[in-house]
C-alpha positions as CSV (number, residue, x, y, z in Angstrom):
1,X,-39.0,70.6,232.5
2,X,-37.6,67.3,231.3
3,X,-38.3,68.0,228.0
4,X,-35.7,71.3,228.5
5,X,-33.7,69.0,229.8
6,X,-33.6,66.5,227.5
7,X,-33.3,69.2,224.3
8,X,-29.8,71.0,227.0
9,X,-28.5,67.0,226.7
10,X,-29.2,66.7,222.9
11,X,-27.4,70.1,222.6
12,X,-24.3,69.2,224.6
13,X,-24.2,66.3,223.1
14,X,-24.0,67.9,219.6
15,X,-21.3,70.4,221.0
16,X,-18.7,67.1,222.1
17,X,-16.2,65.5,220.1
18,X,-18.2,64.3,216.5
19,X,-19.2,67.8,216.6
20,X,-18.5,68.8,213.0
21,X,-17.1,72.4,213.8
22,X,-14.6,71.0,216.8
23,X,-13.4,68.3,214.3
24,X,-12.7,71.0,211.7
25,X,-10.6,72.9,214.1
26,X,-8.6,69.3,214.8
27,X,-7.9,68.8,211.3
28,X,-6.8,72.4,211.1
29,X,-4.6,71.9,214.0
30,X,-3.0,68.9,212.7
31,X,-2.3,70.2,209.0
32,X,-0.8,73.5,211.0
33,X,1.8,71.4,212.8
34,X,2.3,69.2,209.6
35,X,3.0,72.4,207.7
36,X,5.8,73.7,210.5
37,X,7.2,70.1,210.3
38,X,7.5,70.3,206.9
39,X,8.9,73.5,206.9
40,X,11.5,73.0,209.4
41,X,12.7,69.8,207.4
42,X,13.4,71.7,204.3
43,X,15.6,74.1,206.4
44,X,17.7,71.5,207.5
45,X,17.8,70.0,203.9
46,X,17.9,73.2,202.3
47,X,21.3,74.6,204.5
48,X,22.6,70.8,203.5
49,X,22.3,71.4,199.6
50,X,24.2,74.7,200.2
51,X,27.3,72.8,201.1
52,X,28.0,72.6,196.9
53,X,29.4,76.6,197.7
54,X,31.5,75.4,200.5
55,X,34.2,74.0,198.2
56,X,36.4,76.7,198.0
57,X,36.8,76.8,201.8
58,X,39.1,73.6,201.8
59,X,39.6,73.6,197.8
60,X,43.7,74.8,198.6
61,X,44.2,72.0,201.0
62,X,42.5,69.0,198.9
63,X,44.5,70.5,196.1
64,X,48.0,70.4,198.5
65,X,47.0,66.8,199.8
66,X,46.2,64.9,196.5
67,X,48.2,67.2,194.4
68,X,45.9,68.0,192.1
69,X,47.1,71.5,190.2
70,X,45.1,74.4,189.6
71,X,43.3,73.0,186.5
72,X,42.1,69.8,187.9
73,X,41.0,71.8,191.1
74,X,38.6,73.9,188.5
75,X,37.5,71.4,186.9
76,X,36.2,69.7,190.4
77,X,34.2,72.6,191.2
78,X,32.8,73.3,187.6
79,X,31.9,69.7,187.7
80,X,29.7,70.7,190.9
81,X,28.1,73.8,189.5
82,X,27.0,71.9,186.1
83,X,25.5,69.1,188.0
84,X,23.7,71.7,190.1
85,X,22.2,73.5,186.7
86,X,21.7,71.1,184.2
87,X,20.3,68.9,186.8
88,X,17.3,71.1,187.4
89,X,15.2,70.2,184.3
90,X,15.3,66.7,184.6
91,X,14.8,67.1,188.5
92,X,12.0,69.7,188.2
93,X,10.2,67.0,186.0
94,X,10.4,64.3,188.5
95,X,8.8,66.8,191.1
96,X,6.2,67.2,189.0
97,X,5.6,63.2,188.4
98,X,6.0,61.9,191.8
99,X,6.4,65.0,194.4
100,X,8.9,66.4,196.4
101,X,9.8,64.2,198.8
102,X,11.0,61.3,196.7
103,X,12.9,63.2,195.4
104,X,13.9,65.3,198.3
105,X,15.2,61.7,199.7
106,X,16.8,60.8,196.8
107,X,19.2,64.3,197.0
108,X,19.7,63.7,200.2
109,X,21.2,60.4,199.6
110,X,23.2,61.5,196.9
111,X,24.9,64.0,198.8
112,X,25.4,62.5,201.5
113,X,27.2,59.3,199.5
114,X,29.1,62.0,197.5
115,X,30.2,63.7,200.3
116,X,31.1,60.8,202.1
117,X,33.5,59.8,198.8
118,X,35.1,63.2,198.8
119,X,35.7,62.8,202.6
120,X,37.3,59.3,202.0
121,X,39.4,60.2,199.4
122,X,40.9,63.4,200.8
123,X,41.6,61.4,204.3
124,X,43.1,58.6,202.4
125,X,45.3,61.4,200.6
126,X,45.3,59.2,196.9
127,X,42.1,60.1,195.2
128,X,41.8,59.5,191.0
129,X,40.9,63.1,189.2
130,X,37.9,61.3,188.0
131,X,36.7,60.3,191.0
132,X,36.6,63.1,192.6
133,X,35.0,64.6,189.7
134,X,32.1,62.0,189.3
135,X,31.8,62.3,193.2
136,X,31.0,66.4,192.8
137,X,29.1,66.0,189.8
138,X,26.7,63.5,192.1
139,X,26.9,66.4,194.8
140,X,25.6,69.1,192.3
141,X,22.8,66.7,191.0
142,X,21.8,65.5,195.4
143,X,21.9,69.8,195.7
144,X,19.9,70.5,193.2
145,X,17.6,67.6,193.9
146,X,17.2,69.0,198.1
147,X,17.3,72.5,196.4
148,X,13.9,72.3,193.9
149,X,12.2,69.7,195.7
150,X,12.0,72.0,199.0
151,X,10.7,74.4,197.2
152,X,8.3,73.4,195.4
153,X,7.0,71.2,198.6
154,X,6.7,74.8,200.2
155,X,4.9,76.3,197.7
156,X,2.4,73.5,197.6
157,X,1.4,73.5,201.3
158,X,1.6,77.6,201.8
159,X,-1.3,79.6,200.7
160,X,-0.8,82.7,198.8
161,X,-0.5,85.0,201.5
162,X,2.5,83.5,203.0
163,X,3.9,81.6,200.3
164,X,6.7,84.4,200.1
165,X,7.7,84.0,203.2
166,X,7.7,80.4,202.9
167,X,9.9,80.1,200.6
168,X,12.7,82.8,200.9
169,X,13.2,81.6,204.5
170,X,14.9,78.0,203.7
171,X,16.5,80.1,200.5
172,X,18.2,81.9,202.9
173,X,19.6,79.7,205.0
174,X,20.9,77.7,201.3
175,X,22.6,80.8,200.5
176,X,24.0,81.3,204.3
177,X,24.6,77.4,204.4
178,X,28.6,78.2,203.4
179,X,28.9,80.8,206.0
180,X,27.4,78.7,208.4
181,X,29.7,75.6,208.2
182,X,32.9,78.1,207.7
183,X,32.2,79.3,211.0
184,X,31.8,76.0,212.4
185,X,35.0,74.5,210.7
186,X,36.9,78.1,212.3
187,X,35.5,77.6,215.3
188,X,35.5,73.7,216.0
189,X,38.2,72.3,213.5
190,X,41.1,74.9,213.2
191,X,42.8,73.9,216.3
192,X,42.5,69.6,216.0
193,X,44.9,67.9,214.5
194,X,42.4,66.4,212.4
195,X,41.7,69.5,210.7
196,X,40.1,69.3,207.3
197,X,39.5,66.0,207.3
198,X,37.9,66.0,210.8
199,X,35.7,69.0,209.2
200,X,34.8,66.9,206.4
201,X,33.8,64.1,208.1
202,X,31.1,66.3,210.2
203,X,30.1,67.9,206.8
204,X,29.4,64.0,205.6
205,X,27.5,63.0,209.1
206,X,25.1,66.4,208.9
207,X,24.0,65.3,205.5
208,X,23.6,61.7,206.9
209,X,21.3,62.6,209.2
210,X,19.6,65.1,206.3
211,X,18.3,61.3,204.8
212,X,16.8,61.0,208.2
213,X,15.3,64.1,208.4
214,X,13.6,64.0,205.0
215,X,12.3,60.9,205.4
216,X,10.4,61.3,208.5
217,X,9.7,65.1,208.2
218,X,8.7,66.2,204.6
219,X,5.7,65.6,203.9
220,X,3.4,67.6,201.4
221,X,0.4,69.4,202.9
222,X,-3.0,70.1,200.6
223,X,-3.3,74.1,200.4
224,X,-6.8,73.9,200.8
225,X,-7.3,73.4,204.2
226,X,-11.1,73.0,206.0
227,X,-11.3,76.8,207.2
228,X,-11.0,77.8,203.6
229,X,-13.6,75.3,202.3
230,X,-16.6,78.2,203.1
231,X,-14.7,80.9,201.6
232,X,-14.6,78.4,198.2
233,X,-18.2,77.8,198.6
234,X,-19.3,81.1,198.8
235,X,-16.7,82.4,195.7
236,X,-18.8,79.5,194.1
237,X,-22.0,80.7,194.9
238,X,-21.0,84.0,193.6
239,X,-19.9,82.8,190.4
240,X,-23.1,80.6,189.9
241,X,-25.0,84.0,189.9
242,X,-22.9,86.3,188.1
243,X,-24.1,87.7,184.9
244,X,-24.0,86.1,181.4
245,X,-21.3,89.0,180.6
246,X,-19.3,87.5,183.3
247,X,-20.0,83.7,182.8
248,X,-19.1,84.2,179.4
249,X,-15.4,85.5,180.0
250,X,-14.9,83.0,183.1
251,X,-15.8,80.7,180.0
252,X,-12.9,82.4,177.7
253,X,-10.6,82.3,180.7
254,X,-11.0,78.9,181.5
255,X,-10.9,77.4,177.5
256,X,-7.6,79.7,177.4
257,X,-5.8,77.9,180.7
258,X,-7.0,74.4,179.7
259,X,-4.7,75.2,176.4
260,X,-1.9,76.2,178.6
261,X,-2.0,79.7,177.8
262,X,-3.5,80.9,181.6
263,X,-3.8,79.4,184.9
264,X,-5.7,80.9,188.1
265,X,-4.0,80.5,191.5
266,X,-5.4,80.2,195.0
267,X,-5.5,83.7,195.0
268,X,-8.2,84.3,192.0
269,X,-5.0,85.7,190.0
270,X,-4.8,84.8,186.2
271,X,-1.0,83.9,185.2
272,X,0.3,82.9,182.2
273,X,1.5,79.3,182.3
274,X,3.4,79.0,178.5
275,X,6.8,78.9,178.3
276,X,5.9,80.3,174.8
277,X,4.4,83.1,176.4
278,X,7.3,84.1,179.0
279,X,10.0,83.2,176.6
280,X,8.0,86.4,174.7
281,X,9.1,88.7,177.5
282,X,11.9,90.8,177.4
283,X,11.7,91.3,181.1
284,X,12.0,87.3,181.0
285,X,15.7,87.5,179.1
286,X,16.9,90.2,181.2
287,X,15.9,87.8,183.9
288,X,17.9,84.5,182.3
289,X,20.9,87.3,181.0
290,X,21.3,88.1,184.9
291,X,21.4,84.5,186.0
292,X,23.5,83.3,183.2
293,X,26.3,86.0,183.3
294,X,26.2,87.1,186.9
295,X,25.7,83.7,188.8
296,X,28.4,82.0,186.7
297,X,31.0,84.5,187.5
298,X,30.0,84.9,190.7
299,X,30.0,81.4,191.3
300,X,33.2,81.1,189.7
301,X,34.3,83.8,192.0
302,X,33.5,82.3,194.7
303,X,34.9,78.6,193.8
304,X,38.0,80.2,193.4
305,X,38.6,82.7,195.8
306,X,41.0,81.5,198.5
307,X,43.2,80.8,195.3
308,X,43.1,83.9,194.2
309,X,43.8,85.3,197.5
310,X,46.9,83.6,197.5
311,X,48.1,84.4,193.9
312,X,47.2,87.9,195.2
């Protein structure tokens, strides 16, 4: 009898908290919550970035108050868009060499200094033209910086099967970000006399607090977490077993990705990874035709469409 007992008090003792399985479930729990952290910070710095497309929302009144014509005016929010684009190369490179959330902090301090200069110089109501257009082209570059580096920190810490969803969400709310501060400017700012520049101001203490956010909240998670450890031991396994037929072309496939021609997800999907290879596409030029002609005349479109509602 006190030999059962002893082998219940080994057992119980195997089942408490250096129990290997109960500290796998911990770790799992913690990266789960790290991962909604994560996420939830790249909303809020995500809907910030989107405040590049809010411009033509006040772009009559700055133009009225520093007297800027319609040229200059253009020129500001042209300024915004090119930071914004040819920023993303040099930006998507720095991902790649230190992370996202360097440079996730980085954007968010440009923006927010940007933003804070624009906000100065439209309440002071003497702002120089170039300036203002250094201040936006800083704004386009901080936007594109929160923009590429939440993204990619997203598809990092997702696995496959949700990585959609993790993404498109905080896309969202950067395409809805100008909708969303429109309604709080109507709604908050229309009737005080400070108006704009009361509106302005908010804008420049929201991204403020985005430094804050990034800092403390974005933090990359590893995509292989310890539940899917078995599941890699056992595709393992498999492949140690597999026929010379099949060694031989997991031998191909794997020569052909370390040249950069193919790369394997998480998901046991092979994927080109040569630019040489897309740029070979003609789906992949309709794709860059789209972006090029429709998001530059929408975007103009949109930078200038209070303007054209008045000339209209």
């Amino acid at each position: 009898m006190s030999d059962e007992n002893n082998l219940l008090h080994h057992d119980h003792q195997q089942q408490g908290p250096l129990c290997p399985t109960r500290s796998v479930a911990k770790d799992d729990r913690a990266m789960f919550w790290r991962r909604v952290r994560s996420f939830a910070t790249t909303l809020y710095v995500l809907t910030g970035a989107g405040v590049i497309y809010l411009f033509s929302s006040y772009a009559t009144q700055l133009r009225d108050r520093l007297g800027y014509s319609q040229l200059q005016v253009a020129q500001l929010a042209s300024t915004g868009n090119l930071g914004l684009y040819l920023g993303g190369p040099p930006v998507g490179f720095l991902i790649d060499r230190f992370g996202p959330r360097p440079v996730a902090v980085t954007g968010t301090v440009l923006m927010f200094f940007a933003f804070a200069a624009i906000a100065q110089g439209y309440a002071s109501g003497t702002a120089p033209i170039g300036a203002m257009v250094l201040a936006y082209g800083i704004l386009g570059l901080g936007s594109a910086s929160g923009t590429l580096s939440s993204i990619a920190l997203n598809v990092k810490s997702f696995p496959a099967n949700v990585r959609g969803f993790a993404v498109g969400v905080p896309v969202s709310f950067y395409g809805l970000s100008a909708f969303l501060f429109v309604q709080v400017k109507q709604h908050l700012f229309a009737a005080t006399p400070e108006g704009i520049t009361g509106f302005l101001r908010f804008i420049t203490a929201f991204l403020g607090l985005g430094i804050v956010v990034a800092v403390f909240g974005m933090f990359e998670v590893p995509m292989m977490a310890s539940s899917e450890i078995g599941g890699s031991a056992r595709r393992l396994e498999e492949s140690l077993v597999a026929d010379d037929e099949n060694d031989d072309a997991s031998s191909s496939s794997s020569s052909s990705s370390s040249s950069g021609i193919e790369d394997v997800d998480d998901s046991g999907t092979v994927t080109d990874a040569s630019i040489v290879m897309y740029l070979k596409r003609s789906r992949s030029w309709a794709l860059i035709a789209i972006f090029f002609l429709g998001a530059g005349t929408g975007l103009m479109y949109v930078d200038t469409f209070y303007s054209l509602n008045e000339t209209f």
